[in-house]
C-alpha positions in Angstrom: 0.0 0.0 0.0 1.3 3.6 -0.4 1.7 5.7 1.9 -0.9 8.2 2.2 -1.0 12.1 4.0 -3.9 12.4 6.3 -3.5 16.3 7.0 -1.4 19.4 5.7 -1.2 22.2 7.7 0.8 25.6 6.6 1.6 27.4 9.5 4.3 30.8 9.5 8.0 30.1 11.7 9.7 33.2 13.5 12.0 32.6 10.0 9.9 33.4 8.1 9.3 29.8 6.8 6.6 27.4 6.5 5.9 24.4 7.9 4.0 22.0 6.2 1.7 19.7 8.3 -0.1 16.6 6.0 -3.1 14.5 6.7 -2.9 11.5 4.9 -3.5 11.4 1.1 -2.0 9.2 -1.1 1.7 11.1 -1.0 3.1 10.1 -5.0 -0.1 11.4 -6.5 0.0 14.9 -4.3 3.7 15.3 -4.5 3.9 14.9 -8.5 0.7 17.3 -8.6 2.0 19.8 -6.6 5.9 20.1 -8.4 3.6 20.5 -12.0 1.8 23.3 -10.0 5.3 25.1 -8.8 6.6 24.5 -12.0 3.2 26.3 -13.7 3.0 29.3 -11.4 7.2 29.9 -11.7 6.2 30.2 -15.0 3.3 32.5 -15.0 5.3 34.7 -12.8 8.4 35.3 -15.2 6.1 35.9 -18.4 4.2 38.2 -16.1 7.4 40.5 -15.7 8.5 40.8 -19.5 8.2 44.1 -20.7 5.6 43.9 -23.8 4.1 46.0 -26.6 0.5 44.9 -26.6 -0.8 47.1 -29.5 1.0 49.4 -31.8 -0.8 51.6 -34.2 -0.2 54.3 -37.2 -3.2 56.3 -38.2 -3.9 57.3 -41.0 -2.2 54.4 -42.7 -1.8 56.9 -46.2 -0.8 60.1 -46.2 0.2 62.8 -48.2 3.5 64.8 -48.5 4.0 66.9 -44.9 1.0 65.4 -43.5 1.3 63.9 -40.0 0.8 60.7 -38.8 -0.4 59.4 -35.3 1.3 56.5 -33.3 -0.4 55.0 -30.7 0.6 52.0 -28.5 0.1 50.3 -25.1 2.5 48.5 -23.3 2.7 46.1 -20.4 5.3 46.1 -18.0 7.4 48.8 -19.4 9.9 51.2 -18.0 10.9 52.9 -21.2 10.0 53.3 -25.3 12.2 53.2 -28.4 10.5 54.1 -32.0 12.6 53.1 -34.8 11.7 54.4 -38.4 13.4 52.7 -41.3 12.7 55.3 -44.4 13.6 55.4 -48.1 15.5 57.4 -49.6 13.9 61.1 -50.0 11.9 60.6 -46.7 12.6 62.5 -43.5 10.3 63.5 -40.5 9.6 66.1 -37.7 8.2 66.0 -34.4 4.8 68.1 -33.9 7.3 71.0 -32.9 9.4 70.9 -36.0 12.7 69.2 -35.1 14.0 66.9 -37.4 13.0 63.1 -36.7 15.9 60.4 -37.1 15.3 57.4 -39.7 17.2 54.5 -39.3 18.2 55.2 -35.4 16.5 54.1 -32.0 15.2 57.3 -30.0 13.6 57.3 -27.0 9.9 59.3 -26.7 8.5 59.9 -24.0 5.0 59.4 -22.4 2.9 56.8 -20.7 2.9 53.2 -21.1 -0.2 54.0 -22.9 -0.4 57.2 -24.8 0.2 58.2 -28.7 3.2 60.9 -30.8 2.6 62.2 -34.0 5.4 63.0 -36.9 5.3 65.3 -40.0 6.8 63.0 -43.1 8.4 64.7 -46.3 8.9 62.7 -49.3 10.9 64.1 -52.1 11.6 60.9 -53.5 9.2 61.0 -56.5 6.9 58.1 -56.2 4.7 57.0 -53.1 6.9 55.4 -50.4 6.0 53.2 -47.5 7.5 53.6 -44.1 7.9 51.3 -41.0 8.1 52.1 -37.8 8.6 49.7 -34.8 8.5 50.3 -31.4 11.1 48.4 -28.0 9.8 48.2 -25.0 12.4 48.4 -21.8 12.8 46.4 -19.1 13.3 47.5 -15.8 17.1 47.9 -16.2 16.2 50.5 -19.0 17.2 47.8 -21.7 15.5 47.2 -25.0 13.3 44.1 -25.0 13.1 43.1 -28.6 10.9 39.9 -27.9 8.1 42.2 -26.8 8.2 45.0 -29.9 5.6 45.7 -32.4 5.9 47.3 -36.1 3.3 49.1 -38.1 3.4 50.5 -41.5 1.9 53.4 -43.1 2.7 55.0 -47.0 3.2 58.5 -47.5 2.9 60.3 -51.0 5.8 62.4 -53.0 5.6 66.2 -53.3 3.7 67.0 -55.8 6.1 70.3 -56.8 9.4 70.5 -54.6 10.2 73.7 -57.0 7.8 76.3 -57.4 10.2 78.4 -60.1 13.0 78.7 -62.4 13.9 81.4 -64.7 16.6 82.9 -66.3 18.0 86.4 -66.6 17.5 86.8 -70.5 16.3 84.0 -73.1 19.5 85.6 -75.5 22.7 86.0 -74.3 25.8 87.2 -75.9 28.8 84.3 -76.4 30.9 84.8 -73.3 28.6 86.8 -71.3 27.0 86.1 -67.9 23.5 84.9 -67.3 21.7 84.4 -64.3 19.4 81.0 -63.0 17.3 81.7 -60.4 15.0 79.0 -58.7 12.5 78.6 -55.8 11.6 75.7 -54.3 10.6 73.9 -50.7 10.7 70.2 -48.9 14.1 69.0 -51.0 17.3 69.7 -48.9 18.9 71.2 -52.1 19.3 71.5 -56.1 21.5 70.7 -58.9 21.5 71.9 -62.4 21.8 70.3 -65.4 22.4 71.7 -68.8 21.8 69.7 -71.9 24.8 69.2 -74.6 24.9 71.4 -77.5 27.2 71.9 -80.2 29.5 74.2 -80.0 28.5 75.7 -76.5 30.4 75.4 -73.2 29.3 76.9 -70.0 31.5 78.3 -67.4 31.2 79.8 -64.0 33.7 82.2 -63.9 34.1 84.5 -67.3 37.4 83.2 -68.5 39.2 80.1 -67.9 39.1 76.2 -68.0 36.0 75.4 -65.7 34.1 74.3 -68.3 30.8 72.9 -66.6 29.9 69.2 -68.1 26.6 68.7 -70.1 24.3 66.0 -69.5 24.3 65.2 -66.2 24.5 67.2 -63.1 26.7 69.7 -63.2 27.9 70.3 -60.2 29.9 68.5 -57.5 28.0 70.2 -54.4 24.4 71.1 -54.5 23.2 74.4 -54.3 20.2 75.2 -51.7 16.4 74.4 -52.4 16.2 78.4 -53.3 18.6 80.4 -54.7 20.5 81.3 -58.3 23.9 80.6 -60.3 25.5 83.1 -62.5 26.9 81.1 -65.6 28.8 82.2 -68.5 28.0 80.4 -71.8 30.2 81.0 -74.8 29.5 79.6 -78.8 32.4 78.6 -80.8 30.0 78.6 -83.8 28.8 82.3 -85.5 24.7 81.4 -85.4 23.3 80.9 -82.1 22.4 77.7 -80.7 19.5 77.1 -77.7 20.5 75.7 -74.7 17.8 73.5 -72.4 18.8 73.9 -68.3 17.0 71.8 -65.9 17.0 72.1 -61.7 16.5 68.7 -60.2 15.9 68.6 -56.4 17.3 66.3 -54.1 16.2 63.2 -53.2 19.6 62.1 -51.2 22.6 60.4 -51.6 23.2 62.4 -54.5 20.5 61.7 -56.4 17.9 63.8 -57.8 13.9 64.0 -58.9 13.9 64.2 -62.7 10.2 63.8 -62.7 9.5 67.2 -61.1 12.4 68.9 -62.0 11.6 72.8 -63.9 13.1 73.4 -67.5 14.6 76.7 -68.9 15.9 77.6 -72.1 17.7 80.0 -73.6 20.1 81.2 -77.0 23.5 81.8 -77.3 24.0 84.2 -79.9 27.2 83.2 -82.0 30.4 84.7 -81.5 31.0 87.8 -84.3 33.6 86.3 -86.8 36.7 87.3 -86.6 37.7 90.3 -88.1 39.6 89.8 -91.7 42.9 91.7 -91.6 43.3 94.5 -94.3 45.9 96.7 -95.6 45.0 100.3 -94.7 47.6 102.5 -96.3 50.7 101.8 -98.6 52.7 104.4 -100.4 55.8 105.1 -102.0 57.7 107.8 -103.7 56.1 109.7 -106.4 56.0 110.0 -109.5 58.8 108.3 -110.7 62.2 106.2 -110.0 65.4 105.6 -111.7 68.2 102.9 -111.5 69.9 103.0 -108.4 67.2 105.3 -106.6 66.9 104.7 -102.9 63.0 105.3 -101.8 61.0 104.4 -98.9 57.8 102.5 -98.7 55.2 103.3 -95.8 52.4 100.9 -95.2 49.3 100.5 -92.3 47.3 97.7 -91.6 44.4 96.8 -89.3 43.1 94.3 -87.5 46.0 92.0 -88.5 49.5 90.9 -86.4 51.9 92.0 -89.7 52.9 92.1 -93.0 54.6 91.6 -96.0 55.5 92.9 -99.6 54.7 90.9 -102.9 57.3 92.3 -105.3 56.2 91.0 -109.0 59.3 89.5 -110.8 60.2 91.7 -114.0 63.5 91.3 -116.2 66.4 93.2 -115.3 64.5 94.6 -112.4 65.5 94.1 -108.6 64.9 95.6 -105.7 67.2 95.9 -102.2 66.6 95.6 -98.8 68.3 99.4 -97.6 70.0 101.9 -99.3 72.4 100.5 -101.4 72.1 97.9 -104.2 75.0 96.2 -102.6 72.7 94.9 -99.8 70.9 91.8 -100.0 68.5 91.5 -103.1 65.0 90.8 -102.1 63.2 88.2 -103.4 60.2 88.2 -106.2 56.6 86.6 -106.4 57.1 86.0 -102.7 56.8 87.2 -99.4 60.3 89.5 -99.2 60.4 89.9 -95.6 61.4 87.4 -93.1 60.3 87.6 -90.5 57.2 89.2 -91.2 57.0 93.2 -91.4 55.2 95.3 -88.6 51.6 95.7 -88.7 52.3 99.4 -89.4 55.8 101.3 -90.5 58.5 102.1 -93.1 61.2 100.7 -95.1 64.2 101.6 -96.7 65.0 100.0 -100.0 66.8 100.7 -103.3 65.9 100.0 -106.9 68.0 98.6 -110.3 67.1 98.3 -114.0 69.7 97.2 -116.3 67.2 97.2 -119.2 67.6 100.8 -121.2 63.8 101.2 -121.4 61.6 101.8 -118.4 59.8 99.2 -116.0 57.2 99.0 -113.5 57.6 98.1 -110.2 54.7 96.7 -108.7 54.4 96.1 -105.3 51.6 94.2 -103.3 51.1 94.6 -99.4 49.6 91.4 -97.7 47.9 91.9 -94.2 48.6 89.0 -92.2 46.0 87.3 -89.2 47.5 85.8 -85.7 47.5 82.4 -87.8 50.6 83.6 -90.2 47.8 83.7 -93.1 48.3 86.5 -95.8 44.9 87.8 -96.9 45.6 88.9 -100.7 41.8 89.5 -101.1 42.2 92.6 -98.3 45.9 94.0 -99.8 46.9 97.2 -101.6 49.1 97.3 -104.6 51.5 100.2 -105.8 53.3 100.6 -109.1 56.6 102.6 -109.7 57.6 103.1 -112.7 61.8 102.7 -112.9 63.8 104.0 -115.6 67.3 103.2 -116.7 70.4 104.4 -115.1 71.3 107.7 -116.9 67.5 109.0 -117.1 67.5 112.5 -117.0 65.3 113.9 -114.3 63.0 117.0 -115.9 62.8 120.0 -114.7 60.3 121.7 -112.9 56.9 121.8 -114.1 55.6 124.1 -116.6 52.6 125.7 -117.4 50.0 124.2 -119.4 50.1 124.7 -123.1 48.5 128.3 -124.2 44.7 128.1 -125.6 44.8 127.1 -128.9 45.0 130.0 -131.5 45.2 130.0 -135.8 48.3 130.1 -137.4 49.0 132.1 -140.2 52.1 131.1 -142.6 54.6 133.2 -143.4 54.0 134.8 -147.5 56.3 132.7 -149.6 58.0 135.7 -150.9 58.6 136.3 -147.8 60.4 133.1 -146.8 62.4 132.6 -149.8 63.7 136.4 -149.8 64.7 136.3 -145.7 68.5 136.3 -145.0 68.4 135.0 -141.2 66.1 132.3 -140.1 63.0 132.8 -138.3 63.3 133.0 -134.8 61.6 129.9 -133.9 63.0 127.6 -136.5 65.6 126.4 -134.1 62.8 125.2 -131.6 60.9 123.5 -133.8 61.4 119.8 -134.8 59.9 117.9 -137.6 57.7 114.7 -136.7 57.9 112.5 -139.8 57.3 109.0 -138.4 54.4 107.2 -136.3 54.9 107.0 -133.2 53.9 104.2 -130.7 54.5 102.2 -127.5 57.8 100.2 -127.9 59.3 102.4 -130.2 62.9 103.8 -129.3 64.3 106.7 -131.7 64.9 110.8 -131.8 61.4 111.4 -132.8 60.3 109.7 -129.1 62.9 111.7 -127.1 61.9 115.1 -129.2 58.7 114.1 -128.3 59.3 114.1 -124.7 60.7 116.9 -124.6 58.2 118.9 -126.3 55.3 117.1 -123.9 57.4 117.4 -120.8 57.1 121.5 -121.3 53.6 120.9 -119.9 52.5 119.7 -116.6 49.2 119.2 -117.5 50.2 117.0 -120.3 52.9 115.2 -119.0 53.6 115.1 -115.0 56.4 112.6 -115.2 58.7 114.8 -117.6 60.9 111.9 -118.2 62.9 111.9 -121.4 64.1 108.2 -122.1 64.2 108.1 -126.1 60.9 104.9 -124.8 57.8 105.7 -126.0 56.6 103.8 -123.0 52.9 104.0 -121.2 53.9 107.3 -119.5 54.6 108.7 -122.9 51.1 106.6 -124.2 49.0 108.4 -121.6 51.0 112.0 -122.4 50.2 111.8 -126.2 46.4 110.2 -125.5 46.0 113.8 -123.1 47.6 116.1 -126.3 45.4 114.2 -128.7 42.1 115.1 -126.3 43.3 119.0 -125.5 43.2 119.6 -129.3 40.4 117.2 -130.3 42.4 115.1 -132.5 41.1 111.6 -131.0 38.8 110.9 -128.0 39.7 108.0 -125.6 38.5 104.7 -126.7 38.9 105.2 -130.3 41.3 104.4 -132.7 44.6 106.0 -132.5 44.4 107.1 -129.3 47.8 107.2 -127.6 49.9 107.0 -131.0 51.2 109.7 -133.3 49.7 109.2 -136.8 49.3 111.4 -139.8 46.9 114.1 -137.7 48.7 113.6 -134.4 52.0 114.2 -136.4 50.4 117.4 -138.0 49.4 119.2 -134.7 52.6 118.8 -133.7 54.3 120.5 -136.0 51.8 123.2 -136.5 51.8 123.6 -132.0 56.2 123.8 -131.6 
């Protein structure tokens, strides 16, 4: 038989223990009974003591962009609270008084172990985010008890227009010159910019120099704030103006940006004036004439070029000299003479020989040159100097003009024939019996000459060469006009025929 307990009685000890008196029961059955009860009610009474979320709550569950949303919770057993919010990127929050919120870190709040908060969400993201939040209970030793935490999960919508503006200072600017970007905007924590490639514009930040802003992506390396402008200084390489597109993105985070609401601009760079074609302003020489061995100066003036030079044409038996002798170094012909280049503005000494014994022209080109050693031939100035032989002889100073013309009345015959000293003026005069024209070479051309040369108005140059040459031409086409033998043009003009011969005689 087993053994059985009849009676228990509890009753206190000055220790403070109890005594336990049994009647008599069956002692196995009570003994295993009672050890499943100890173990039950140990149980119950640690359970009991764990700090516990029992309800956790976000209200409303959507929201939209800087609206606020309510937490409420209960807890059991708790000494302390923790909120954790774990946000996407472009999502940040603020207590009911305005401070900034944490994501991603545990922060204490304060209240009762039932009682609610509320937080202000911002999403700049773009799209419609969801955020969780969970909140840790603490223990009595002020520790987190994760077993006894509770999440909840509420979505929040994006801004619908983080920037309000964006302009710019002028919609045409001029290559190189400054225009301004002005934007407004709220809820992003700043803005790039972003300026779309186009040919043959490059935008800068200062007005000269190498910080050539890139195209095509953001632009630059920190971002500017949510409100605020950027002076920018766009230049055109081409000459026809080119639009530009410029975008402001605001920040989502990390670097990253909203190109769903970003703002657009645009504007024209006008193209950059083309570059001024270098000309030859001035160029002269000595006037009117030159002869073998003749030192002369040439002056020339250029503009908008970085020098120049002097084409001399190539002619037989002509050279010229670089200074005043023609034992200095001969210049070249059908080239650029002057190495290196000439001054874009000055004077030069040079000396002249013809060892043919008829006259030449010297013709002489000036060639503006551009800062990339070009020689513009289109933009030059030409001279010509005529050059006569060695031995010329220079004519006097001018005379007057030939007197009006007036009838001549012969002599009687009787007269003539019966005279015993020759008229006065038969020594002057000089009998033209041949025709007369350019390239001919005898007495007749140097009488000729001299007569003409007797007459400023007739025949400047004075030379006499014994070359009826184009000086002489021109001389003989004047005398043929003044008595109106021939008219320019027309036959004859500019050579001594029958009737050209005739007034000749008849005018001496």
């Amino acid at each position: 038989m087993s053994p059985v307990v009849q009676e228990i009685v509890l009753s206190p000890t000055p220790a403070g223990t109890t005594l336990v008196h049994m009647t008599q029961r069956n002692v196995q059955r009570y003994f295993l009974s009672g050890l499943v009860f100890i173990s039950i009610a140990f149980a119950g009474t640690a359970h009991a003591d764990a700090p516990t979320v029992t309800s956790f709550t976000a209200d409303p569950q959507s929201i939209s962009n800087n609206y606020s949303v309510a937490l409420a919770w209960d807890t059991a057993n708790s000494t302390g609270r923790d909120l954790l919010f774990n946000c996407p990127v472009g999502v940040t929050l603020k207590t009911a008084g305005g401070a900034s919120f944490p994501c991603g870190t545990r922060t204490a709040v304060s209240g009762s172990p039932t009682d609610w908060t509320s937080v202000t969400v911002t999403n700049v993201s773009g799209a419609r985010q969801n955020v969780s939040v969970t909140m840790y209970p603490k223990d009595s030793n002020g520790a987190n008890y994760d077993q006894g935490a509770r999440s909840a999960v509420f979505s929040v919508l994006t801004s619908p227009q983080p920037l309000i503006e964006f302009s710019v200072s002028s919609t045409s600017v001029a290559s190189g010159a400054s225009i301004t970007l002005t934007w407004k905007g709220v809820d992003a924590s700043g803005v790039n910019v972003q300026f779309e490639c186009a040919d043959a514009v490059k935008i800068r930040t200062t007005a000269s120099g190498t910080d050539v802003l890139p195209c095509g992506k953001p632009a630059l390396a920190s971002d500017l704030p949510i409100s605020g402008s950027l002076v920018v200084y766009p230049a055109n390489a081409s000459h026809t103006p080119v639009s530009v597109t410029v975008h402001v993105f605001p920040e989502i985070g990390g670097k990253t940006y909203d190109a769903t609401h970003s703002l657009a601009a645009n504007f024209d760079v006008r193209g950059a004036p083309p570059p001024k074609s270098p000309a030859a302003s001035e160029f002269t020489g000595p006037l009117p004439r030159l002869i073998s061995n003749d030192t002369f100066m040439l002056s020339w003036a250029t503009r908008d070029s970085t020098g120049a030079n002097i084409r001399f044409q190539c002619q037989d038996g002509l050279s010229v000299f670089a200074g005043s002798s023609t034992n200095a170094s001969k210049l070249p012909c059908g080239t650029n003479a002057f190495t290196p280049p000439l001054a874009v503005k000055g004077t030069v000494t040079l000396s002249v020989k013809n060892t043919n014994n008829y006259d030449v022209n010297l013709s002489a080109l000036l060639l503006p040159q551009d800062a990339n050693g070009i020689y513009f031939q289109t933009t030059s100035l030409s001279l010509n100097l005529p050059v006569f032989p060695a031995g010329t002889v220079r004519p006097a100073a001018p005379q007057p003009s030939l007197p009006p013309l007036t009838a001549v009345t012969p002599a009687p015959a009787a007269a003539l024939q019966t005279s015993s000293a020759p008229a006065t003026t038969s020594a002057k005069r000089y009998a033209f019996t041949r025709a007369l024209q350019r390239g001919s070479r005898n007495a007749d051309v140097t009488a000729l000459q001299k007569f003409l040369a007797q007459y400023s108005d007739i025949y400047p140059d004075g030379l006499v060469t014994g070359y009826f040459g184009s000086l002489s031409e021109k001389a003989v086409g004047l005398f043929q006009e003044k008595y109106g033998i021939v008219k320019k043009g027309e036959p004859g003009y500019g050579t001594v025929g029958p009737k050209t011969r005739a007034k000749l005689n008849a005018v001496q």
